[in-house]
C-alpha positions as CSV (number, residue, x, y, z in Angstrom):
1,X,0.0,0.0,0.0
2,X,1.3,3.5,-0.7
3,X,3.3,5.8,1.7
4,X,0.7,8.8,2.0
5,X,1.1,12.1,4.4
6,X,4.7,11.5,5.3
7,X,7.4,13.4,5.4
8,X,11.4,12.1,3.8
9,X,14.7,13.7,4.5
10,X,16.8,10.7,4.1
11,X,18.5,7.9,2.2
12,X,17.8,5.4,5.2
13,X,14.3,6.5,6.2
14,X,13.6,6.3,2.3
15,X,15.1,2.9,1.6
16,X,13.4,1.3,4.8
17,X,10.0,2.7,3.1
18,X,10.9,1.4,-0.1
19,X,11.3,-1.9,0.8
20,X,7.8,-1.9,1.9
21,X,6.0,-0.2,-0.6
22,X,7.5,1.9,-3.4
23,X,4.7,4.2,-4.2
24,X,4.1,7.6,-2.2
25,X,1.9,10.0,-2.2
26,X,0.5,13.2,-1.1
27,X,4.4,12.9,0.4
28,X,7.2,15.8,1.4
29,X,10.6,15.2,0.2
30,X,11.5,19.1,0.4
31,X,15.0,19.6,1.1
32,X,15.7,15.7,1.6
33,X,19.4,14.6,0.8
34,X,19.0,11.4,-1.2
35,X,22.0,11.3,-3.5
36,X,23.1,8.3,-4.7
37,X,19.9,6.5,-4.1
38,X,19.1,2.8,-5.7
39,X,15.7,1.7,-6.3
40,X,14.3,-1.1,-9.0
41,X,11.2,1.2,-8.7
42,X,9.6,4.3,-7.3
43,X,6.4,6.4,-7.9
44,X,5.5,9.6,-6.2
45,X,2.3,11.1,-7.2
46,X,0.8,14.8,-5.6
47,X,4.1,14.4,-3.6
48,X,7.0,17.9,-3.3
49,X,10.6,17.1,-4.0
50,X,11.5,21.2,-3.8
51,X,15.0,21.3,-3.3
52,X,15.1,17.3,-3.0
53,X,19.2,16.4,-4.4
54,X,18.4,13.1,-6.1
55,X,21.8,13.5,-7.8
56,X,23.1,9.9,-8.5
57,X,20.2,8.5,-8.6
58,X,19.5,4.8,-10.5
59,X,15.9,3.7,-11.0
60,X,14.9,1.8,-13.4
61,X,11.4,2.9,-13.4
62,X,10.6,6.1,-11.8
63,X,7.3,7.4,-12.2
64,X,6.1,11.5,-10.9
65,X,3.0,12.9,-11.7
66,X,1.5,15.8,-10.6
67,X,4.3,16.7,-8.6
68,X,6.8,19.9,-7.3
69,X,9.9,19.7,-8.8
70,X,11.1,23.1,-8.4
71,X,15.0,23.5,-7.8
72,X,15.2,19.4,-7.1
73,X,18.4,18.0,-8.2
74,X,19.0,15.0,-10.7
75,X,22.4,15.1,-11.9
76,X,24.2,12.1,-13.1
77,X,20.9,10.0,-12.6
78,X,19.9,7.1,-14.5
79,X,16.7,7.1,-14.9
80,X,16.2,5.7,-18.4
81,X,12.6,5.6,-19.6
82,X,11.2,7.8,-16.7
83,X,8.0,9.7,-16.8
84,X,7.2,12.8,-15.4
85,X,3.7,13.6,-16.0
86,X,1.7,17.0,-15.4
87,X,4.4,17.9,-13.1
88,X,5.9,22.0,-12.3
89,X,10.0,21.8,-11.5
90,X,11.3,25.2,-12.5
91,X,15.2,25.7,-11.8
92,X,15.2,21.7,-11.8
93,X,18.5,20.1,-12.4
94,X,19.0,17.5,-14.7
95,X,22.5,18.0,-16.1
96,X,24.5,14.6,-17.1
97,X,21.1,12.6,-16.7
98,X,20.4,9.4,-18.5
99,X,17.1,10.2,-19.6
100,X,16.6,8.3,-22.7
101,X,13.2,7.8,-24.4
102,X,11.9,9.4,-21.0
103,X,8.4,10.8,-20.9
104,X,7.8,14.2,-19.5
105,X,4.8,14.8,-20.5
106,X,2.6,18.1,-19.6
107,X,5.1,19.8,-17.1
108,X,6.6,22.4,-16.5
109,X,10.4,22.4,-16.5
110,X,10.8,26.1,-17.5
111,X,14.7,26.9,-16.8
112,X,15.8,23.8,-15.9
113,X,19.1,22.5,-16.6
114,X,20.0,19.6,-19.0
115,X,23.7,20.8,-20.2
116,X,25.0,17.4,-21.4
117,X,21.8,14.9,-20.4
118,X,20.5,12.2,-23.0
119,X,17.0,12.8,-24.0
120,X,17.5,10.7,-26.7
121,X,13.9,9.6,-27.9
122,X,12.2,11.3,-25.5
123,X,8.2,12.0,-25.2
124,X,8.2,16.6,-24.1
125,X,5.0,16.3,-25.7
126,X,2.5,19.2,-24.1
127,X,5.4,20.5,-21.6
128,X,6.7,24.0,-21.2
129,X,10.0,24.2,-21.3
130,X,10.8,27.8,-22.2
131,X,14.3,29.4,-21.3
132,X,16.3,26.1,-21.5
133,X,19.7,26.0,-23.1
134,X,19.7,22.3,-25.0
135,X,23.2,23.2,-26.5
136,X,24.7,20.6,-24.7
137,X,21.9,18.1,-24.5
138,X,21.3,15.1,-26.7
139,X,17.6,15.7,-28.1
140,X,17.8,13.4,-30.8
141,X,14.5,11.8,-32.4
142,X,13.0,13.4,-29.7
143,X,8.7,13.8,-29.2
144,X,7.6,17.7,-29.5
145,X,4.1,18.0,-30.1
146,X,3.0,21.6,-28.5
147,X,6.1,21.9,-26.6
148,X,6.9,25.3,-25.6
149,X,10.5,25.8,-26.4
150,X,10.0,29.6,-26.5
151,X,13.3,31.5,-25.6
152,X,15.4,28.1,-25.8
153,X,18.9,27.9,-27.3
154,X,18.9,25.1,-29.7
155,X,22.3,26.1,-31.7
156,X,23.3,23.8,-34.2
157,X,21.0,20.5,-33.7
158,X,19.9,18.2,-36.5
159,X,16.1,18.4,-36.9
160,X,16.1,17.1,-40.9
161,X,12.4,15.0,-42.0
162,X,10.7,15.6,-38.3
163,X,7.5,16.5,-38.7
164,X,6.4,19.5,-35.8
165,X,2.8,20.0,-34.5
166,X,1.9,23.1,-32.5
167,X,5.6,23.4,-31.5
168,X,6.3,27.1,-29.9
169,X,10.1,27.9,-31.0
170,X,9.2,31.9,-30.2
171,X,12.2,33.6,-29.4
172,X,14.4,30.6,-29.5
173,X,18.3,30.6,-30.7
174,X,17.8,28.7,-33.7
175,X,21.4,29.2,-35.3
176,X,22.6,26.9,-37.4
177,X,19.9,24.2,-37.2
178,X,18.9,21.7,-39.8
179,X,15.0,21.5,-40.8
180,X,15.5,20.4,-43.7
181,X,12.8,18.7,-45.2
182,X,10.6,19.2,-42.4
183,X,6.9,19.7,-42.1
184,X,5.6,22.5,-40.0
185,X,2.1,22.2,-38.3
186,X,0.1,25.1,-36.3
187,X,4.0,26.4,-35.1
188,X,5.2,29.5,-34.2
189,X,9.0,31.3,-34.6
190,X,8.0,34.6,-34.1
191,X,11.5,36.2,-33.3
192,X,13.3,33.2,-33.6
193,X,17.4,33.6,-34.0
194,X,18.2,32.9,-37.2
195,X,21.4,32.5,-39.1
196,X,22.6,32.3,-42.5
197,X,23.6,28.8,-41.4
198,X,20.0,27.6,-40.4
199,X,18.7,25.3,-42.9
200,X,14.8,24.9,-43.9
201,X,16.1,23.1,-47.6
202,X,12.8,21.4,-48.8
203,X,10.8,21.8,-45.7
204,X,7.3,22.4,-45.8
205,X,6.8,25.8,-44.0
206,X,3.5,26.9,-44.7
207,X,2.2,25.6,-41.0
208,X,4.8,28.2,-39.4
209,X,4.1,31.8,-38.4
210,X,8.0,33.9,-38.8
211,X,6.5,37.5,-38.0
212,X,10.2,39.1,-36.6
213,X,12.7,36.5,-37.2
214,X,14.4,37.1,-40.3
215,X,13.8,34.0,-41.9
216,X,15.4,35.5,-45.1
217,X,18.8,35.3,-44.1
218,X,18.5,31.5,-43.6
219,X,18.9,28.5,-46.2
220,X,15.3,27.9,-48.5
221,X,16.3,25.8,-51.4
222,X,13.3,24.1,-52.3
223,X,11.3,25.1,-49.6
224,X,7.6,25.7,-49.5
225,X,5.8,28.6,-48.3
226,X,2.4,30.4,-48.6
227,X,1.5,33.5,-50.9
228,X,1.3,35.4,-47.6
229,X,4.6,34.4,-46.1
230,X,6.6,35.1,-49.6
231,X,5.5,38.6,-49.5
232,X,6.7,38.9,-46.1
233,X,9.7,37.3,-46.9
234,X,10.8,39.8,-50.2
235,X,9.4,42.8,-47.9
236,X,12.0,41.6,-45.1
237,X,14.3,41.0,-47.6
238,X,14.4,44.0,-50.2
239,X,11.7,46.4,-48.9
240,X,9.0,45.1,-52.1
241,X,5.5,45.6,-51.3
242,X,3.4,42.5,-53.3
243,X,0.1,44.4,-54.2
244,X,-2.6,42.6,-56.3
245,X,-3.3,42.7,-60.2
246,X,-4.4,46.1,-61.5
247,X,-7.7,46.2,-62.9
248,X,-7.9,46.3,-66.7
């Protein structure tokens, strides 16, 4: 049965509870030191880790939903194929974390850290993640489906033939990605960074607002756009206003 109401601050009292029951919630883990902790499995659901250091950590099947992650600390964790799940953790830290097709699904991670993690194959479907620098971080064939990576620095990652769906990329440091021959899908890059090294060759850009973010000065061989966004484009580009026909 479930740890519910209690209060963690350490690895001993923690381990003595696992070993009863692994699941906890409505639990307060705020401030708790539980580096280096081992566990086949734990779920905490409607539980506060603020602050928790869970640095180390090696489960191979944590499960958090609906929980406070704010400031807790997961560096160096393996926690392959974890799920975190309507969840708030602002100022979280995941750097060096093995999160590999992980699910974080409909949280909030806003300003997190993840400077050299593994999200390889990760689910960020539906979660905010705004203000994050993924430089560092391996975000290959990852899920983004109405993601909010507003004001995130994405420099330089591969993104050819992925297919993006109500992704928010506002104000993000786009230099030097690769979209080629991506499809675009209800997204938005208002004020995105853009270089002469960004790449959208052959991708299908007609589902992508640009308004502010210079989208001339990138790569477009080949790529497809609507009536509307072409006239933006060669008013950006070289001042020309596209008016219609005259009448005859």
């Amino acid at each position: 049965m479930a740890h519910e109401g209690l209060t963690v601050s350490g690895v001993d009292q923690l381990f003595s509870m696992v070993e009863c029951d692994p699941a906890f919630r409505n639990c307060s883990f705020d401030g708790a030191d539980l580096a280096g902790f081992y566990a086949e499995e734990l779920e905490f659901e409607e539980c506060s880790l603020r602050g928790c250091d869970l640095s180390d950590l090696s489960c191979e099947s944590l499960q958090i939903s609906n929980s406070n992650l704010e400031h807790a600390i997961f560096e160096s964790a393996d926690i392959l194929q974890s799920e975190f799940v309507k969840c708030v953790g602002g100022s979280a830290n995941f750097q060096n974390a093995k999160m590999n097709f992980a699910r974080i699904i409909d949280s909030d991670l806003s300003s997190s850290i993840f400077n050299w993690a593994n999200l390889s194959g990760a689910d960020l479907s539906g979660s905010r993640l705004m203000g994050i620098d993924f430089t560092q971080t391996n975000i290959d064939s990852t899920r983004l489906d109405g993601a909010n990576l507003g004001l995130c620095s994405l420099r330089l990652k591969d993104f050819k033939k992925r297919r993006f769906v109500g992704v928010n990329f506002s104000e993000a440091d786009i230099t030097g990605c690769d979209f080629s021959l991506c499809e675009f899908e209800d997204c938005h890059l208002e004020g995105a960074v853009i270089s002469p090294e960004t790449t959208f060759n052959n991708a299908d850009l007609r589902g992508a607002t640009f308004v502010g973010s210079e989208l001339c000065v990138a790569r477009l061989q080949g790529a497809v756009i609507t009536s509307n966004q072409a006239s933006s484009l060669l008013f950006d580009r070289y001042g020309i206003v596209v008016a219609g026909n005259l009448d005859p």
